[in-house]
N, C-alpha and C positions, 0 to 999 in steps of 0.2 A: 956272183961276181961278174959272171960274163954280160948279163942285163944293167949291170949298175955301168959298168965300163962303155955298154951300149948308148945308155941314157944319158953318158958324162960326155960322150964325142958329141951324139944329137945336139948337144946344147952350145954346143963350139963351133958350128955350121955356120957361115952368113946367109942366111936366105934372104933371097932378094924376090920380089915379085918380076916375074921373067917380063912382060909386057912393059914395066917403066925403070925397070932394075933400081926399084923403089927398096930398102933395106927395110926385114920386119922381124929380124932379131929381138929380145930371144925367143927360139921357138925352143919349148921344154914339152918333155915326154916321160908318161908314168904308165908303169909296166905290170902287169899283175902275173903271178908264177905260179902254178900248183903242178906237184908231182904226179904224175899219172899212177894210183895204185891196179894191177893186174885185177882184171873182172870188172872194176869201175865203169859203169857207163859215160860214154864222149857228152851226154848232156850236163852230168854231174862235173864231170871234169871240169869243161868250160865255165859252169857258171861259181866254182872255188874257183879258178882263176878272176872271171869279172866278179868276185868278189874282194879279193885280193885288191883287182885295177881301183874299186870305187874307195879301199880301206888309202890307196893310195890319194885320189884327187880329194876325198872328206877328210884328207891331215894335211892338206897345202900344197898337194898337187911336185911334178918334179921330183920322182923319186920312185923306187922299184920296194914291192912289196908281194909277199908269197905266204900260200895258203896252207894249212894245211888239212889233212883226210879228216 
């Protein structure tokens, strides 16, 4: 909930390109989650997380998605 809350604000930003404060809304953000199990390797971890990120941008992108063990 706390990612999804994250990715719901990101998306309510105006970003502006700072050089012409030219507007380039929306900027959207997809987030990939996996729980870290104890003994797990930090390689495994990360790559169930960017597994998670890619299961988010190959379903439409803008949206929080989590792996699991």
């Amino acid at each position: 909930s706390v990612a999804e809350r994250i990715r719901a604000s990101f998306e309510k930003l105006d970003w502006r390109k700072r050089n012409i404060q030219q507007n380039i809304s929306p900027v959207t953000l997809s987030i990939g989650i996996a729980n870290y199990s104890a003994g797990e390797s930090w390689e495994n971890f990360i790559q169930r997380a960017d597994r998670a990120l890619y299961s988010c941008k190959n379903s439409g992108r803008n949206q929080v998605a989590s792996c699991s063990a």
